[in-house]
DSSP file (Angstrom, degrees, kcal/mol; ACC not computed):
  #  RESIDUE AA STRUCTURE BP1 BP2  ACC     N-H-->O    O-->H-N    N-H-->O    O-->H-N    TCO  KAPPA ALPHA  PHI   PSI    X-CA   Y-CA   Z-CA
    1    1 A X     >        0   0    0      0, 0.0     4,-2.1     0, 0.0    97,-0.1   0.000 360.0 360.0 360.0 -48.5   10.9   31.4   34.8
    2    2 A X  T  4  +     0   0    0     95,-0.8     5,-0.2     2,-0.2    96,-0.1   0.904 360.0  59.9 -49.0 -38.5    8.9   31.1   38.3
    3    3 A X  T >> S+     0   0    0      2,-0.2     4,-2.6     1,-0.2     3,-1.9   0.976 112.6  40.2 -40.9 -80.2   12.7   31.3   39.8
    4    4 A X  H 3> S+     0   0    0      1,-0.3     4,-2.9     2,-0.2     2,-0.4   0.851 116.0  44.1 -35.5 -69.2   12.8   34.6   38.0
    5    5 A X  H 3< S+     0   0    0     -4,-2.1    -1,-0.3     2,-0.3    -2,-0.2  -0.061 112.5  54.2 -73.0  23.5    9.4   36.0   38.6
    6    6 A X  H <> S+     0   0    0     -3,-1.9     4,-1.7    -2,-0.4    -1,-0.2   0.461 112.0  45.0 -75.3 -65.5    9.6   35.0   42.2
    7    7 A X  H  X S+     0   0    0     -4,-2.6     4,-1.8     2,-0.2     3,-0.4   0.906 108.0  54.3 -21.0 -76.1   12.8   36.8   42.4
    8    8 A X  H  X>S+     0   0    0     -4,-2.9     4,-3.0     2,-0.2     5,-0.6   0.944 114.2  47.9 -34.1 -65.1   11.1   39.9   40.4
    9    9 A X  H  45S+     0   0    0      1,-0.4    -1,-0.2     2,-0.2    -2,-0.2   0.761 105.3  53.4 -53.8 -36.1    8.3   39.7   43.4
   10   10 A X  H  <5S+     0   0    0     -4,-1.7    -1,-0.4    -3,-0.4    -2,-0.2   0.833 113.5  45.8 -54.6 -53.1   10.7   39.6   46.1
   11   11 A X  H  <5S-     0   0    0     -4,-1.8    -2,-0.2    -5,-0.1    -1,-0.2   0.961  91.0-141.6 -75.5 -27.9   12.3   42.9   44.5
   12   12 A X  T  <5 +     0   0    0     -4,-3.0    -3,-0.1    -5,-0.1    -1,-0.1   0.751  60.9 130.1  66.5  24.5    9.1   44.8   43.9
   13   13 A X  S   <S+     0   0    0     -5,-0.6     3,-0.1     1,-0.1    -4,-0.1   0.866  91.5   6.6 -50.8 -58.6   10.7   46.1   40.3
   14   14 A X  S    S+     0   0    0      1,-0.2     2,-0.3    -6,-0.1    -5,-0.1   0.139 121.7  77.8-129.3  31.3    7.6   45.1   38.2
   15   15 A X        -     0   0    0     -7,-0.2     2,-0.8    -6,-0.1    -1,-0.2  -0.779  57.6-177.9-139.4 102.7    4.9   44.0   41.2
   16   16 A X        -     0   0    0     -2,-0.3     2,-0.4    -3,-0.1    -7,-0.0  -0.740  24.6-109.1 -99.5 111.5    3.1   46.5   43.1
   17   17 A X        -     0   0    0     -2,-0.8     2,-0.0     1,-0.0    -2,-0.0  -0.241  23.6-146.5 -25.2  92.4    0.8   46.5   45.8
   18   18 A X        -     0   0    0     -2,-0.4     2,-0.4     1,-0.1    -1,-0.0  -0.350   5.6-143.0-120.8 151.5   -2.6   47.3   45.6
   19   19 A X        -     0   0    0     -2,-0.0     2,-0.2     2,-0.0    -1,-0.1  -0.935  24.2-125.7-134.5 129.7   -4.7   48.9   48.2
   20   20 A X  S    S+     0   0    0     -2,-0.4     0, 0.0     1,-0.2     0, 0.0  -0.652  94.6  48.3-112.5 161.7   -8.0   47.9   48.5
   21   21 A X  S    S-     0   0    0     -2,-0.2    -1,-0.2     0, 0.0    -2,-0.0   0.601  76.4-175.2 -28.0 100.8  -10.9   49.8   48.5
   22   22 A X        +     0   0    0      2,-0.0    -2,-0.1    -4,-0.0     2,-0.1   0.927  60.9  51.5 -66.2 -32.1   -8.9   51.0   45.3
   23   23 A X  S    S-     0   0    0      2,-0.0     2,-0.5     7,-0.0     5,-0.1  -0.288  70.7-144.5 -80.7 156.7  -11.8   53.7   44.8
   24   24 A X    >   -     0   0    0      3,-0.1     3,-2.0    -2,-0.1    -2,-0.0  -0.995  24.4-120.1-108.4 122.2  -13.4   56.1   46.8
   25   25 A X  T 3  S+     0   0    0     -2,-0.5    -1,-0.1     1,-0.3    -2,-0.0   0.810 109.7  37.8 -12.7 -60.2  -17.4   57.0   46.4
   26   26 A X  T 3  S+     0   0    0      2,-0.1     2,-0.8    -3,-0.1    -1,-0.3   0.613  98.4  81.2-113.2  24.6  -16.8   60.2   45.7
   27   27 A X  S <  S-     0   0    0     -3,-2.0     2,-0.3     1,-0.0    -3,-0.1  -0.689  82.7-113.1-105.0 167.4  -14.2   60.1   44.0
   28   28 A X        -     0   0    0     -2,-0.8    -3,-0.1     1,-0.1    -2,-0.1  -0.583  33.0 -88.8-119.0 168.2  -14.7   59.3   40.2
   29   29 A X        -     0   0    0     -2,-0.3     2,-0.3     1,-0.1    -1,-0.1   0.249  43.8-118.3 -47.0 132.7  -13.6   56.3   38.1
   30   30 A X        -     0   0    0      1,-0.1     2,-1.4     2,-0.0    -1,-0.1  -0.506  12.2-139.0 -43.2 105.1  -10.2   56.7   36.6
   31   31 A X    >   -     0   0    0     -2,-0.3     3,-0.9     1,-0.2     4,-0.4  -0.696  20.8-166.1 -92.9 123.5  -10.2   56.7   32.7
   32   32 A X  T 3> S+     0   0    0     -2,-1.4     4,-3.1     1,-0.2     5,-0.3   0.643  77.2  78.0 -67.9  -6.0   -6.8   54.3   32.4
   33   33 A X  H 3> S+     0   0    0      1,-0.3     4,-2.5     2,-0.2     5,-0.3   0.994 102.4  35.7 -54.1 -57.0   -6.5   55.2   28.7
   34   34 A X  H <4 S+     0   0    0     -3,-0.9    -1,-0.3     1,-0.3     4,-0.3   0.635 115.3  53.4 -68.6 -11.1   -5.1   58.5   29.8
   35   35 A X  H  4 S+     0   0    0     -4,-0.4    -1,-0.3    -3,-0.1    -2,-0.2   0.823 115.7  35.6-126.7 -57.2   -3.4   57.4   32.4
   36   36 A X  H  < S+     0   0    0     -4,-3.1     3,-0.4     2,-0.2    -2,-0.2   0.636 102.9  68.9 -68.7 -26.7   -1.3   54.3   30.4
   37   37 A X  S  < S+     0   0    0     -4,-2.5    -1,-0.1     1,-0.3    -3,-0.1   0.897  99.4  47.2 -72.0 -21.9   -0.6   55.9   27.1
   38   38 A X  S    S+     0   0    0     -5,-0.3     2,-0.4    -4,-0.3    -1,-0.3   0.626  98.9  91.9-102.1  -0.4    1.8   58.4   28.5
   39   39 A X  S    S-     0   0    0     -3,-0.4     2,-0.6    -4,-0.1    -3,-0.0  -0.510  70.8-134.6 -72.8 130.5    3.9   55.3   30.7
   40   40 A X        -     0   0    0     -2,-0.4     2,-0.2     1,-0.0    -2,-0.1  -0.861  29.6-115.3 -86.8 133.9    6.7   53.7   29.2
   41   41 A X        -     0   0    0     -2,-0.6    -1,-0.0     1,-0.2    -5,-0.0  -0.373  31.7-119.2 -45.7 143.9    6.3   50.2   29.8
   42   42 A X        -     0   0    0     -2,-0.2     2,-0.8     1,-0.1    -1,-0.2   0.032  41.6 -66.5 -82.7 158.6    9.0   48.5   32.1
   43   43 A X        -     0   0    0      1,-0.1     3,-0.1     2,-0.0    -1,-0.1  -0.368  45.8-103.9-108.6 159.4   11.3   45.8   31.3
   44   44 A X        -     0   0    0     -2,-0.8     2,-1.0     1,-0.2    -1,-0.1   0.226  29.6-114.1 -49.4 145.6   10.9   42.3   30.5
   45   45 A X        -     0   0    0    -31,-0.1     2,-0.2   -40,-0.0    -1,-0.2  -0.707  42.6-178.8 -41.2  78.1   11.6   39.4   32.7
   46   46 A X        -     0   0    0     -2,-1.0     2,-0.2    -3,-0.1    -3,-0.0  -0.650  29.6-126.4-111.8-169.8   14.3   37.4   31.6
   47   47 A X        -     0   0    0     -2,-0.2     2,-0.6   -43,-0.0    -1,-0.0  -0.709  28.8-124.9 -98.7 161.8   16.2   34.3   32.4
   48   48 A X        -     0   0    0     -2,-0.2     2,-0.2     2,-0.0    -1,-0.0  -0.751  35.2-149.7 -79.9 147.9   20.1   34.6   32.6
   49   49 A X        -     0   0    0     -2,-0.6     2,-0.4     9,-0.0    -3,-0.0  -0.789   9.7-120.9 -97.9 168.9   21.0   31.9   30.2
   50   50 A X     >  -     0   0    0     -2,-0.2     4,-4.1     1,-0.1     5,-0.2  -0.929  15.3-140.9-111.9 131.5   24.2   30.0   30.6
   51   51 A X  T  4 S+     0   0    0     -2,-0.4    -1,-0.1     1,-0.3     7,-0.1   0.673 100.6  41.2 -62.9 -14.1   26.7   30.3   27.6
   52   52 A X  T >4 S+     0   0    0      2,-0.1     3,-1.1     1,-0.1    -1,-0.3   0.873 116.5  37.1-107.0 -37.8   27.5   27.1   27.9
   53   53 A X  T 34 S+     0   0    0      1,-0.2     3,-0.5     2,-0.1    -2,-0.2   0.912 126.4  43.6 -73.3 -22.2   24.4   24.8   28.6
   54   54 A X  T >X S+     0   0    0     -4,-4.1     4,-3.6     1,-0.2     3,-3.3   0.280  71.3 130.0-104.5  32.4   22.3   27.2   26.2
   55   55 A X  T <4  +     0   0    0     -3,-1.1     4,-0.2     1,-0.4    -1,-0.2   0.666  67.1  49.4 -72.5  -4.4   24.5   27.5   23.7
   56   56 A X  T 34 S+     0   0    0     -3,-0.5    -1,-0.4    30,-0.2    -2,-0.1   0.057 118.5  32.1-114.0  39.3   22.2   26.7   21.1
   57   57 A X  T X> S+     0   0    0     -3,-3.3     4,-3.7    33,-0.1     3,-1.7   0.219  95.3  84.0-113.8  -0.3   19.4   28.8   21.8
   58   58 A X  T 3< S+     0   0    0     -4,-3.6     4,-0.5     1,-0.3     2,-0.4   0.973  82.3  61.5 -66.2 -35.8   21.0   31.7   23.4
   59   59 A X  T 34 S+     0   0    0     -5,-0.4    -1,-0.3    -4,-0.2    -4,-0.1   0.305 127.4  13.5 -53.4   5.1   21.8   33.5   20.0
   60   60 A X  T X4 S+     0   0    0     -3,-1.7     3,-2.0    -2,-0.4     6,-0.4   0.231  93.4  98.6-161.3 -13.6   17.7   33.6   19.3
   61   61 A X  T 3< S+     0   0    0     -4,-3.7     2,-0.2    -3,-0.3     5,-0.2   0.929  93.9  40.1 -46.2 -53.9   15.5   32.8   22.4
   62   62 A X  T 3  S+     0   0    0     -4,-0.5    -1,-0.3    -5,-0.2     2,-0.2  -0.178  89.6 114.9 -93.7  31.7   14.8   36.3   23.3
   63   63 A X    <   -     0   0    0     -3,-2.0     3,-0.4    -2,-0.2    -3,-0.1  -0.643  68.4-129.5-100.5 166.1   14.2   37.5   19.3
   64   64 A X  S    S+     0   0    0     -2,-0.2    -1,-0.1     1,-0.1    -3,-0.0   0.677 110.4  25.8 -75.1 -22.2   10.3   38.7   18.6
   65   65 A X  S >  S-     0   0    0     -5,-0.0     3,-0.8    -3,-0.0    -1,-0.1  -0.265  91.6-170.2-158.3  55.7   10.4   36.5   15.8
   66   66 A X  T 3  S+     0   0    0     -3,-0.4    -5,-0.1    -6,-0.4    -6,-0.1   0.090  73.0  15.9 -42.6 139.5   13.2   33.6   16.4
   67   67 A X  T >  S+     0   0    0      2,-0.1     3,-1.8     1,-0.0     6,-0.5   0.480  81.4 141.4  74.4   1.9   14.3   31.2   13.5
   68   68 A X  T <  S+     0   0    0     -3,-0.8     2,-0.2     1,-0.2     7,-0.2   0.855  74.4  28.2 -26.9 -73.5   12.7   33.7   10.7
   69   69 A X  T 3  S+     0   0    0      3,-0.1     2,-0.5     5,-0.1    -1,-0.2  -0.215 106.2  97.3 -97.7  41.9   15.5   33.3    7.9
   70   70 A X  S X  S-     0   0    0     -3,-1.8     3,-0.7     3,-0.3     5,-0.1  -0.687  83.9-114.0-123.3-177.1   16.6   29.8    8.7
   71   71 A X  T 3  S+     0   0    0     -2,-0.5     3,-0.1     1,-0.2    -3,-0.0   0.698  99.7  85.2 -90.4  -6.2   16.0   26.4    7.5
   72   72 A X  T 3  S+     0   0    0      1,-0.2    10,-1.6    -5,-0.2     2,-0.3   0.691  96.8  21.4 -37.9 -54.2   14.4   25.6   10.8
   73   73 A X  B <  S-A   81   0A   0     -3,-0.7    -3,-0.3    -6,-0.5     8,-0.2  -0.977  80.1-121.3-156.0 144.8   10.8   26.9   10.3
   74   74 A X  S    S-     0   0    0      6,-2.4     2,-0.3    -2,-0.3     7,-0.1  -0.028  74.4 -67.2 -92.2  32.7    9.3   27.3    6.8
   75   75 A X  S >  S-     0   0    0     -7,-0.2     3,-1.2    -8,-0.2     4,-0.1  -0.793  80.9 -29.0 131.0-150.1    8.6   31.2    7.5
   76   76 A X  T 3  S+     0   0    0     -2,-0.3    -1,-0.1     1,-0.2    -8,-0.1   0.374 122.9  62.3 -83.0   4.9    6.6   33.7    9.5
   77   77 A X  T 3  S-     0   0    0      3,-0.1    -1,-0.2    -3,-0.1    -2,-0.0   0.618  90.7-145.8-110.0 -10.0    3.6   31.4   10.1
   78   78 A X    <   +     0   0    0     -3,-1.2    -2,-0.1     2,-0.2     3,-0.1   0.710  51.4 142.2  43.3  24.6    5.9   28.8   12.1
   79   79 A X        +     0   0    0     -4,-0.1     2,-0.2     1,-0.1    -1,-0.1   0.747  64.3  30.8 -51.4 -26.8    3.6   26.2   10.5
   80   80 A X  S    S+     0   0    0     -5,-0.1    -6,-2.4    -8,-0.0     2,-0.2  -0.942  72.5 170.4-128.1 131.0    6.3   23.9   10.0
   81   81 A X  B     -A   73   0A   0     -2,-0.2    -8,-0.2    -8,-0.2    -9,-0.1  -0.947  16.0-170.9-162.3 154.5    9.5   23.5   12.2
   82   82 A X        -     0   0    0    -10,-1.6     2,-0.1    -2,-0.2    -9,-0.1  -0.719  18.5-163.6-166.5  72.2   12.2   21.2   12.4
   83   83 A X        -     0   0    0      1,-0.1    -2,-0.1     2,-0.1     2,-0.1  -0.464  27.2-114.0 -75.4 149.9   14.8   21.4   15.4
   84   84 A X     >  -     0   0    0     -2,-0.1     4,-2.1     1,-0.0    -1,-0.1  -0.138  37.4-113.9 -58.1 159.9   18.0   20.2   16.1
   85   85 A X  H  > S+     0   0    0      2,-0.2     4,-0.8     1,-0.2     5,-0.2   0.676 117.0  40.8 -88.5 -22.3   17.8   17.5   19.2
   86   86 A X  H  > S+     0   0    0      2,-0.2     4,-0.9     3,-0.2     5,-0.3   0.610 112.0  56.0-111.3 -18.7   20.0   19.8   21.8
   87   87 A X  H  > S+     0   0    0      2,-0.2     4,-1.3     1,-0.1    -2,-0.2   0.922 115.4  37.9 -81.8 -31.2   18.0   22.9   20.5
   88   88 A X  H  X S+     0   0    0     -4,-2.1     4,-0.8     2,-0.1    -2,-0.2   0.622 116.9  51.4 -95.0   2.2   14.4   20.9   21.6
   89   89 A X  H  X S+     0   0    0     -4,-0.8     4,-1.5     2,-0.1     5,-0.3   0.813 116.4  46.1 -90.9 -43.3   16.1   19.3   25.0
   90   90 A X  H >X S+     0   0    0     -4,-0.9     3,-1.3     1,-0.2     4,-1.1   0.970 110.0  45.9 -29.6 -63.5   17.1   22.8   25.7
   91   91 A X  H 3X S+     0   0    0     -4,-1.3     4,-1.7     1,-0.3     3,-0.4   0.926 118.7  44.7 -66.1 -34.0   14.0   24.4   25.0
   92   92 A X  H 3X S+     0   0    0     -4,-0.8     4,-0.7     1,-0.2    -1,-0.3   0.735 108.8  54.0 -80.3   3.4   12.0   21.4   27.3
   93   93 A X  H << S+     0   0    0     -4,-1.5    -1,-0.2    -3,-1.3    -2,-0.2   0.389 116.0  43.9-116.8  -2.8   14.6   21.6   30.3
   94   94 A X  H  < S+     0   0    0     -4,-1.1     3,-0.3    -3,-0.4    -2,-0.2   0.637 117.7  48.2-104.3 -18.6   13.6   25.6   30.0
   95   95 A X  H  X S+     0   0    0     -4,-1.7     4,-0.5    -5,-0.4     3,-0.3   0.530  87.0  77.0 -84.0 -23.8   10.2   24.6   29.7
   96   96 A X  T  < S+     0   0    0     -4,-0.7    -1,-0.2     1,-0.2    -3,-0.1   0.365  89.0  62.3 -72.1 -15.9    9.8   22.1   32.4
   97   97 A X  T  4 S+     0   0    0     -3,-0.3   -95,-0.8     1,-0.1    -1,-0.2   0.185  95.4  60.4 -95.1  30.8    9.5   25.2   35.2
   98   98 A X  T  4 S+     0   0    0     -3,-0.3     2,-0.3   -97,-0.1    -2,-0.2   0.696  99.4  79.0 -95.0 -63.1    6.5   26.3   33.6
   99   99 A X  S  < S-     0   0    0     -4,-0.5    -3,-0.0     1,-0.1    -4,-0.0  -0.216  89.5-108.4 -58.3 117.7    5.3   22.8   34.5
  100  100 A X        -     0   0    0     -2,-0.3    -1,-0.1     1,-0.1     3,-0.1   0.059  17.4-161.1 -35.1 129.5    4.0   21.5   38.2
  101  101 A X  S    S+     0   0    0      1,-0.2     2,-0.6    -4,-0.1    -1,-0.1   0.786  82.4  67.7 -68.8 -36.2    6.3   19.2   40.0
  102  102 A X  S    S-     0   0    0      0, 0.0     2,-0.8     0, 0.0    -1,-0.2  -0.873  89.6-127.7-109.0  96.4    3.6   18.4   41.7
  103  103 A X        -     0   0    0     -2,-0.6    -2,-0.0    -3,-0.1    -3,-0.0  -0.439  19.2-157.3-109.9 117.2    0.7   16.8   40.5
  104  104 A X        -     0   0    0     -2,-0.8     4,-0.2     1,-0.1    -1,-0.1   0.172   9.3-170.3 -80.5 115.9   -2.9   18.3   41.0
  105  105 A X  S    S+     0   0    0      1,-0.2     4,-0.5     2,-0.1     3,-0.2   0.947  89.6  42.5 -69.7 -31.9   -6.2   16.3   41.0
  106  106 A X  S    S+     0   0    0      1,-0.2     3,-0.3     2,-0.2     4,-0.3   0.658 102.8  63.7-101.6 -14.2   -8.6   19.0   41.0
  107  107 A X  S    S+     0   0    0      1,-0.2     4,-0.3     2,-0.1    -1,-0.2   0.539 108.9  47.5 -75.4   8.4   -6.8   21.4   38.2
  108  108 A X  S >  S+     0   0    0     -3,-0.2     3,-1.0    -4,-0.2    -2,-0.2   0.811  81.9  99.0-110.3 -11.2   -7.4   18.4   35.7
  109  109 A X  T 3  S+     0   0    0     -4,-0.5    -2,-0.1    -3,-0.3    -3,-0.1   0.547  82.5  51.1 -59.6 -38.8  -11.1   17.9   36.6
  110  110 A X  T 3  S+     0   0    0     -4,-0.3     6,-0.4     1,-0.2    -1,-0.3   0.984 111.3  44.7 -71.7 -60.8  -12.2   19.9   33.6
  111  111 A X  S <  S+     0   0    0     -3,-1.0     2,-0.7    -4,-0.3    -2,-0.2   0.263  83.7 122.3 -84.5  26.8  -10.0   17.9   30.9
  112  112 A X     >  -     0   0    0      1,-0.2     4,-1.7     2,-0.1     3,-0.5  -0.678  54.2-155.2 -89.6 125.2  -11.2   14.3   32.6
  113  113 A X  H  > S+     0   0    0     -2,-0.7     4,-1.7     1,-0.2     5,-0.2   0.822  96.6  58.6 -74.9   0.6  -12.8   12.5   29.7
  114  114 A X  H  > S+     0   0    0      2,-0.2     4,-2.1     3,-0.2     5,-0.2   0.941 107.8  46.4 -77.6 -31.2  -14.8   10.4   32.2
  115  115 A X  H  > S+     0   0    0     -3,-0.5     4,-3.3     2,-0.2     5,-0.5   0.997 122.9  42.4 -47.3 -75.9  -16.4   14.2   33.6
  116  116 A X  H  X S+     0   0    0     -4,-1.7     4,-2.9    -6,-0.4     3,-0.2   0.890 113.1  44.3 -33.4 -79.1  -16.9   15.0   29.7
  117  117 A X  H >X S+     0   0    0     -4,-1.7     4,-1.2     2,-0.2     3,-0.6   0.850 116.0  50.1 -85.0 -57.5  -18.1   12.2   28.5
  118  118 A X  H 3X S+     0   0    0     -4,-2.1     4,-1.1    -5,-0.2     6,-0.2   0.814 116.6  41.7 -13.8 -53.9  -20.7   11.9   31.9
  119  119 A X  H 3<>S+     0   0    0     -4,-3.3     5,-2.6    -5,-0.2    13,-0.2   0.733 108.7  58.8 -94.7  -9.2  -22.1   15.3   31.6
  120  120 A X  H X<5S+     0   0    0     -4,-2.9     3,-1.8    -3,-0.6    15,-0.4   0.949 115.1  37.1 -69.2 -64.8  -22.2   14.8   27.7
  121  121 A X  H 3<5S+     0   0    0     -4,-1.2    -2,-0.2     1,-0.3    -3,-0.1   0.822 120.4  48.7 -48.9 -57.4  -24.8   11.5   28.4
  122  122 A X  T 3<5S-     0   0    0     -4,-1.1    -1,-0.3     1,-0.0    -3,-0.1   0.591 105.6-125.5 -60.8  -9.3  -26.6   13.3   31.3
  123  123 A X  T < 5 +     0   0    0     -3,-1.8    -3,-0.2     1,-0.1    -2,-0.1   0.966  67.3 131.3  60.7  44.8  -27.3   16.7   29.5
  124  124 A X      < -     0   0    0     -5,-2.6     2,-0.4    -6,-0.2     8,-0.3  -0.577  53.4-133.9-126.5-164.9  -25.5   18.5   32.5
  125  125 A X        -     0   0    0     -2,-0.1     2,-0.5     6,-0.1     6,-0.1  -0.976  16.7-130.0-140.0 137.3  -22.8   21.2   32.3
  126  126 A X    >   -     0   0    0      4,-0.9     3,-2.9    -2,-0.4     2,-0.5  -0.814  46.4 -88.5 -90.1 152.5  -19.8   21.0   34.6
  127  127 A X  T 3  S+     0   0    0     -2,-0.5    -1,-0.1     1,-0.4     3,-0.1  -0.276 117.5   0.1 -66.1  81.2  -19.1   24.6   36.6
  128  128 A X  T 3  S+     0   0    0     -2,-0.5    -1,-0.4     1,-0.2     2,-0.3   0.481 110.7 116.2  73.0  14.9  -16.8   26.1   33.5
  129  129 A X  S <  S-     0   0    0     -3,-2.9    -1,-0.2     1,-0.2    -3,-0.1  -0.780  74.3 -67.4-104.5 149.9  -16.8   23.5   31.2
  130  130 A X        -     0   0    0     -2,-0.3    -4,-0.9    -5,-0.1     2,-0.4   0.249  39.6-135.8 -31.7 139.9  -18.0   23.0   28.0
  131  131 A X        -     0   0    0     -6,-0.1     2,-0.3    -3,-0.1    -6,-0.1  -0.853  31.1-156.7 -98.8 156.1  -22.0   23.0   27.1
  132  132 A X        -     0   0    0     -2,-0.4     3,-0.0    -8,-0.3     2,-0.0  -0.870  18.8 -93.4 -99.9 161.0  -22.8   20.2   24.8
  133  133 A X        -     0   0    0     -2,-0.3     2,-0.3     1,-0.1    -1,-0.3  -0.176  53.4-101.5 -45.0 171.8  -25.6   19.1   22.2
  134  134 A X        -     0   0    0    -11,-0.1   -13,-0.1   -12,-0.0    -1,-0.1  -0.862  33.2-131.6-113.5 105.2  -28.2   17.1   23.7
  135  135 A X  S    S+     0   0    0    -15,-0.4     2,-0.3    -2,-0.3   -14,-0.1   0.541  97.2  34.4 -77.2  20.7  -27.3   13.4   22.6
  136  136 A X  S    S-     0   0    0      0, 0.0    -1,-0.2     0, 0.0     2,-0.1  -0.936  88.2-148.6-157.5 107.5  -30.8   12.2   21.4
  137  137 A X        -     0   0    0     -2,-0.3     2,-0.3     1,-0.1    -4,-0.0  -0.285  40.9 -78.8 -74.2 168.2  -32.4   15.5   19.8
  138  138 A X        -     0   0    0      1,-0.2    -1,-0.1    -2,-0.1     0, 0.0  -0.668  44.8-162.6 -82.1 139.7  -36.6   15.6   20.1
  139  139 A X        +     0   0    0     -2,-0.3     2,-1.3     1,-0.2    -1,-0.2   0.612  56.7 103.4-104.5  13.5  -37.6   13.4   17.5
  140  140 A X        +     0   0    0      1,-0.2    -1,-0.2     3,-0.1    -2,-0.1  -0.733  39.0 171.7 -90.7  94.9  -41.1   14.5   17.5
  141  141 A X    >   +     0   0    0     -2,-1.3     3,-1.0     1,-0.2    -1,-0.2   0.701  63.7  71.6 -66.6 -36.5  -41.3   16.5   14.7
  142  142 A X  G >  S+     0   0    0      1,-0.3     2,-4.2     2,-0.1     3,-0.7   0.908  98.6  52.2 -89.1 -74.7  -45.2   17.1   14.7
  143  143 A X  G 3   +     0   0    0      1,-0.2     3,-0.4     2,-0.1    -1,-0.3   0.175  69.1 106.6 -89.3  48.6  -45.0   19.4   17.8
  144  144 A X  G <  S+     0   0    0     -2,-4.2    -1,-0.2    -3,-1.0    -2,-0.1   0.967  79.7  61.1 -74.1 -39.8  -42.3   21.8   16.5
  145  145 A X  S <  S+     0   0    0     -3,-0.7     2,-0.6     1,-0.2    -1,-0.2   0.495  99.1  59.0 -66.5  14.7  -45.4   24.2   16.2
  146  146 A X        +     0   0    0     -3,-0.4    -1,-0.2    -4,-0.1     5,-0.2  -0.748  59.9 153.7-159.1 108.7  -46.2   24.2   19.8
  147  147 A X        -     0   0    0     -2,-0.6    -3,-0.0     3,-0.4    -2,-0.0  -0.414  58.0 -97.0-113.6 173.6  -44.0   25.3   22.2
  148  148 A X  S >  S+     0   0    0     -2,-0.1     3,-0.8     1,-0.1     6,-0.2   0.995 126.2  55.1 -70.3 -59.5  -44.4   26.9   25.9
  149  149 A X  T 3  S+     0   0    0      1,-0.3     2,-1.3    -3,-0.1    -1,-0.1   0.862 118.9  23.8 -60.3 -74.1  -44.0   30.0   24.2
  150  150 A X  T 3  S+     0   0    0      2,-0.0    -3,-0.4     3,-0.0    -1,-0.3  -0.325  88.2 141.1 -79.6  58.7  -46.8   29.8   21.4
  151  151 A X    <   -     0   0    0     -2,-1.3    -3,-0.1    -3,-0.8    -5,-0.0  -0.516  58.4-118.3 -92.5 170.6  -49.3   27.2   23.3
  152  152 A X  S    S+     0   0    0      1,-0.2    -1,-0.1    -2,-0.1    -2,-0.0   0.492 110.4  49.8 -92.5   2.7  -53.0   27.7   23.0
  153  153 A X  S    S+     0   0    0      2,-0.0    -1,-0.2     0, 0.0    -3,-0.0   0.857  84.0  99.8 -93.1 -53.6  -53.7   28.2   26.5
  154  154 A X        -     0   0    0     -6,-0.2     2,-0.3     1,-0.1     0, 0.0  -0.388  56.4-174.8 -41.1 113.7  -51.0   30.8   26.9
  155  155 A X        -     0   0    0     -2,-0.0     2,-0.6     0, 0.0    -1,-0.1  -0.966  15.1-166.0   5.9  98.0  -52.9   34.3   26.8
  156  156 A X              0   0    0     -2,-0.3    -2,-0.0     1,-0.1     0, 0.0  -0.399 360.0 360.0-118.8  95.3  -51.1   37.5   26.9
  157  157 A X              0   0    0     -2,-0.6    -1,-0.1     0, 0.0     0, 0.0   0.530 360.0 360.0 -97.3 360.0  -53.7   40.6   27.7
């Protein structure tokens, strides 16, 4: 799929340049509603498939709603599914250029449970990551009625 869409970029078919400042000051903002409705969208990005290494997925890969009326997947909710072994090594050996060859320390940084599990214990929040609860709530009930907000010192004239 990168192959392709690498390819794609290289032709300039469906990737266009953009020219920055895209606005001018006086001129005014574009509403894109009008602009999009009346465009036909372009066409997809596929892969070629090969009739012989894909020959059990080519006949449904590219459908909106592959495996509907088969014995495959227990209907439209694809809640349940049950492939054949050369139809799921297909589908990972198409699936594997999605994935990095190459592997990245700082794009996992977020899903490290030692990060998580550190900024859960600390109260802290990592820089796009999940807020947690607080793991020890205040257990002093008595001064739920007196807060910085309502204190008795606190004056507002």
């Amino acid at each position: 799929m990168w192959l392709a869409m690498r390819r794609e970029k290289c032709d300039r078919r469906h990737f266009r340049r953009m020219r920055f400042p895209p606005f001018d000051d006086e001129e005014p903002p574009l509403n894109y509603g009008d602009n999009v409705l009346d465009v036909e969208p372009l066409e997809a990005i596929q892969l070629e498939l090969d009739s012989e290494e894909d020959a059990s997925i080519i006949d449904w890969f590219y459908d909106p709603k592959p495996l509907i009326d088969t014995p495959a997947v227990n209907g439209p909710s694809y809640h349940y599914w049950s492939l054949t072994l050369p139809v799921m090594a297909n589908l990972y050996r198409l699936g594997c250029t999605l994935l990095s060859d190459r592997p990245d320390n700082n794009s996992s940084y977020l899903f490290d449970k030692k990060s998580f599990f550190t900024t859960n214990a600390l109260n802290m929040v990592i820089p796009g990551g999940p807020k947690f609860e607080p793991l020890y709530c205040d257990m002093d009930s008595f001064d739920e009625d007196w807060n910085e907000f309502n204190h008795i010192n606190k004056v507002i004239i």
